[in-house]
N, C-alpha and C positions, 0 to 999 in steps of 0.2 A: 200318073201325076206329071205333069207339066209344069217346068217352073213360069211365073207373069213376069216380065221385064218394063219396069217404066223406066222412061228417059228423063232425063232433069237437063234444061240446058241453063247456063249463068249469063245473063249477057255481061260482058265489061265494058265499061266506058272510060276514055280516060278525059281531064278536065283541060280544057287548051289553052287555060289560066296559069293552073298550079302542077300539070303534069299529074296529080291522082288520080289512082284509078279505082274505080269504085264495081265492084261487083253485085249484083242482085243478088240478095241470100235467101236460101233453099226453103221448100217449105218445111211448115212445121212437122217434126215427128219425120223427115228424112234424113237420115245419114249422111255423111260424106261420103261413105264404105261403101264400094261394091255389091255391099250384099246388104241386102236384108235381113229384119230381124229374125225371121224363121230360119233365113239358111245360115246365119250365125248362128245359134241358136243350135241348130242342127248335129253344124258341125260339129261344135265343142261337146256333145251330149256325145256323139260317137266318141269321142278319142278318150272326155273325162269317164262318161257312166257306161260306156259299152268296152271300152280297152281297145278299140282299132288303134289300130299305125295311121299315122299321118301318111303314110302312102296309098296306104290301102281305104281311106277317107278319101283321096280327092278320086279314086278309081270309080268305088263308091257312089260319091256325087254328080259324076261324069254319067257312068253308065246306069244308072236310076232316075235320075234328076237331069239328065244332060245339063249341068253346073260342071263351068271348069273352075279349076283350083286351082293353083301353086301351091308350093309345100307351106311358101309365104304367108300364103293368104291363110291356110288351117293355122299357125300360130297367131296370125292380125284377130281370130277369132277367135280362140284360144284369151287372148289376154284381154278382148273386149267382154266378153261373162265373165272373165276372170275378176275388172274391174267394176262390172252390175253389180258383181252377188259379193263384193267385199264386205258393204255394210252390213248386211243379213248375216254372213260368218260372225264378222267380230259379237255382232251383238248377241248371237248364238253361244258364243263362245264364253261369253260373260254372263248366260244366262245357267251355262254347267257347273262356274266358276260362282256361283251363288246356290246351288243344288243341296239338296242334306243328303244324298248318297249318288257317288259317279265310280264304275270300274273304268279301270285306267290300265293299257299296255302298250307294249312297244314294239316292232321289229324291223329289221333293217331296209333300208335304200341307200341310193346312190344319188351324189347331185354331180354336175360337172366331174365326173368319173372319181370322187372323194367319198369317203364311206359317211354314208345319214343313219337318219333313225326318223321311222313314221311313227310317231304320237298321237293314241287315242282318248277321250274322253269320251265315255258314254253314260247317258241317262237313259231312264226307260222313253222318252219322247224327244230328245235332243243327243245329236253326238258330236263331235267335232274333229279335227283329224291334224293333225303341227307338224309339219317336216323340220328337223334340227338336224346339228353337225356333232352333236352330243348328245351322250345317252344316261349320261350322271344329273343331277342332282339339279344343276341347271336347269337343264331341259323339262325336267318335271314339274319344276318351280312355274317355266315357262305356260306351262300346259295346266295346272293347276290353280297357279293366280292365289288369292288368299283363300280359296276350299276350306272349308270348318268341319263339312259333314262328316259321312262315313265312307272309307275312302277302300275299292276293295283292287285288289295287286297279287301278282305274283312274289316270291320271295328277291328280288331285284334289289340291289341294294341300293340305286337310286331314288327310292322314297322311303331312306331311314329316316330324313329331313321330319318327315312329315311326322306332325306332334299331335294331330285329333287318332279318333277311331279309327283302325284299320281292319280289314277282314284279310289273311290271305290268301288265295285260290284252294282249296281241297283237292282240285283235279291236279295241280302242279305238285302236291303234296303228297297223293297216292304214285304220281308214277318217280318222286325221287322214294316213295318205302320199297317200290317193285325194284327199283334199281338197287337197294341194298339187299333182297331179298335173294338177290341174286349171286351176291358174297359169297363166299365159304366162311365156314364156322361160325363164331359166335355172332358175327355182324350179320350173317346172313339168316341166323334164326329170329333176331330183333328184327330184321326186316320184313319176316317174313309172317310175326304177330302185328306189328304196326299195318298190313296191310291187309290183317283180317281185322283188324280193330276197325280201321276205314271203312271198311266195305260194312260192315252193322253197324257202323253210327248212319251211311248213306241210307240204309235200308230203313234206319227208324227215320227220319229227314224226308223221304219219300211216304212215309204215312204222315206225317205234317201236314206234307202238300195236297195227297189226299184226302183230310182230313178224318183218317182212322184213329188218330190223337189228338192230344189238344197242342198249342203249344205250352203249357205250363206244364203237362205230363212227360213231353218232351224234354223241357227243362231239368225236372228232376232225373229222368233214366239218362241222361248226358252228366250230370254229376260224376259218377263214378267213371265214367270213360274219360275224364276230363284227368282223372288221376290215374290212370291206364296209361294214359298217355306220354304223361309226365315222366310217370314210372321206366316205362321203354326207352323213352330217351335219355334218359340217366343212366338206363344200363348201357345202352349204345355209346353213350359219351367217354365209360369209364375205360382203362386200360389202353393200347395202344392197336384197339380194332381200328379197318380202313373203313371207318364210320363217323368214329368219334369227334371230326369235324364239323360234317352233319348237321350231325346232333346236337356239339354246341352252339349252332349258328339256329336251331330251331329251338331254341331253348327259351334264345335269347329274345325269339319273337313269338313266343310260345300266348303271351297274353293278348295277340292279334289272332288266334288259332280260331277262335272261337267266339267271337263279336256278333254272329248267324244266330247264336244260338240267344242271344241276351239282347236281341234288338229285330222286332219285327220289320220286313219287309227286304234283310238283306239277306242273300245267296250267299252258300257257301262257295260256291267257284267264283270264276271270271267269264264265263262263259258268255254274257251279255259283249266285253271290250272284244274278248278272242272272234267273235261272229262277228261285229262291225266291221274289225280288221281284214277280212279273209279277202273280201273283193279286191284289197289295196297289193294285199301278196301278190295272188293273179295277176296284177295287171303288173309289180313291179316285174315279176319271171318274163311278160311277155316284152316288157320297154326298157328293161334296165334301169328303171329311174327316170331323172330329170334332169338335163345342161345345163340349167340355169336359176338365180335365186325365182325368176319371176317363172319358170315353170313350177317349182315348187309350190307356190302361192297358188295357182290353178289348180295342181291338186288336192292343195286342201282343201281348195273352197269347192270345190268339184264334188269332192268326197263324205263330206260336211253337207252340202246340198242334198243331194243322191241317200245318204244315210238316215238323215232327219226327216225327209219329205216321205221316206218309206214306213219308218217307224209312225210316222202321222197318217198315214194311208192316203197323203196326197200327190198329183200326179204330175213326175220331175220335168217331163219335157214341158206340159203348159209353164209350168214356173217358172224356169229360163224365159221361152218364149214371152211369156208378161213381162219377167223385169229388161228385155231386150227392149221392149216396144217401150215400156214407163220410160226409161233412160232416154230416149229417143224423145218422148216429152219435156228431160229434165224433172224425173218425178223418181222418187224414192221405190227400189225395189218393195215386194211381200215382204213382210218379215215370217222367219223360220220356225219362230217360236209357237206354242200351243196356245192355244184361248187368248188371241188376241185381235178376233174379231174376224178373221179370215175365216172364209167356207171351210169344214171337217174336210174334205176332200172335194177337190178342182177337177172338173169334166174331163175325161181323157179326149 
């Protein structure tokens, strides 16, 4: 592949009247930019959905593409998708934020060398992604919006706030029984029935899925585990075991334990937020983060993009590349959302 180069000249003229100078302006659907919509396009696709380095991007484009770079210019492109795909984010973002069920988690970054937190929301066909400087309550609010659904989380105490339906992770639930299982004494043999309780509620949960049960038959054989349950953490709570903290912190949210079980279509884990997330860890381990509010903003929408267009099965680099050229008309990005008129999947 060869990169095309066209040339654009401006004549100026100045007026030997009034001193103005008047410039011929460019045709339509060209840039001012250097680059074009593809190798914008391109580049910001390496750095936001492949994880390269800004160094290792212009290298890249040099010795592939013989396109040279400055480190400049990967940020000038950087923040020009950044600013295409804003509108398709926010309205993505407000389409989670109207959802009847999204898992939601968190884990750390850095912005301008200060400790962040990446925020996820995810639906089964929409995610979104919020870098914040807080990890409380705010920040969830932020991410959240007015949410009514069914909201599913780790045990986090930053969405105590939250007043609809909650589920909380089962996976993050087995491995704090494994961790008390591993106690001495009394605390360690409540951990150590809490974590075969878990493991045969998962196994009946898994004929659900397969459908070797019904879900109403389910329903009833969860009954009595549902006071097993109870049971155990009561014993854990009592006395002055290095448990009984625990315990009464799961007590407390003991009515969010089991929301899978009384409402079809929710999971008992989080496993749907914990997989959106993973690519964002990767890449924080390989970049440290972000310098600035406005690389922040590129990742999100980077990641937002990249997240949703997969979960749709449609294909990330054309969709950049479109909303590069639309803008270049002055025409409104694809929107990111499902059934609204866009092709099920865009030509690779």
């Amino acid at each position: 592949m060869t990169p095309e180069t066209t040339e654009h000249r401006q004549h100026s003229q100045r007026c030997p009247r009034c001193g103005k100078v008047t410039t011929a302006p460019l045709p339509d659907g060209v840039s001012r930019s250097a680059f074009g919509p593809r190798v914008t396009a391109l580049v910001a696709l390496l750095t936001g959905c492949y994880r390269l380095s800004k160094r290792t991007v212009v290298g890249m484009m040099k010795d592939l593409f013989g396109v040279e770079l400055s480190l400049g210019s990967v940020t000038a492109c950087e923040g020009s998708v950044s600013a295409t795909i804003a509108e398709p984010v926010t309205e993505a973002h407000a389409f989670v934020q109207a959802s009847d069920k999204v898992n939601a988690d968190e884990t750390g970054w850095r912005e301008g060398r200060k400790r962040a937190w990446l925020w996820v929301a995810a639906t089964s066909l929409v995610t979104v992604f919020l870098v914040c400087r807080q990890r409380g309550k705010t920040a969830a609010k932020a991410l959240l919006g007015a949410f009514k659904g069914i909201l599913t989380t780790d045990r986090w105490d930053g969405y105590l706030w939250y007043e609809g339906l909650r589920q909380i992770c089962w996976a993050h639930l087995l491995r704090d029984f494994q961790a008390m299982s591993e106690r001495s004494g009394a605390a360690g043999r409540v951990g150590l029935q809490l974590v075969a309780a878990t493991k045969r509620m998962f196994k009946r949960w898994h004929r659900v899925r397969d459908g070797t049960i019904t879900r109403l038959g389910f329903r009833r054989l969860m009954s009595p585990v549902r006071l097993e349950f109870e049971r155990l953490l009561k014993l854990g709570q009592r006395g002055r075991t290095s448990i009984a903290g625990s315990c009464a912190e799961m007590l407390q949210l003991f009515g969010t334990f089991f929301t899978f079980v009384d409402h079809d279509g929710v999971e008992p884990t989080n496993n749907l937020a914990e997989q959106q997330v993973r690519h964002a860890v990767i890449w924080r381990k390989t970049s440290f983060g972000t310098h600035s509010a406005e690389g922040s903003r590129f990742v999100e929408r980077m990641l937002t993009v990249r997240a949703t267009l997969r979960q749709q099965d449609r294909n990330v680099v054309e969709y950049i590349v479109h909303a590069q050229e639309a803008a270049l008309r002055g025409e409104r990005a694809m929107s990111l959302l499902p059934a609204t008129g866009q092709p099920a999947r865009m030509a690779a």
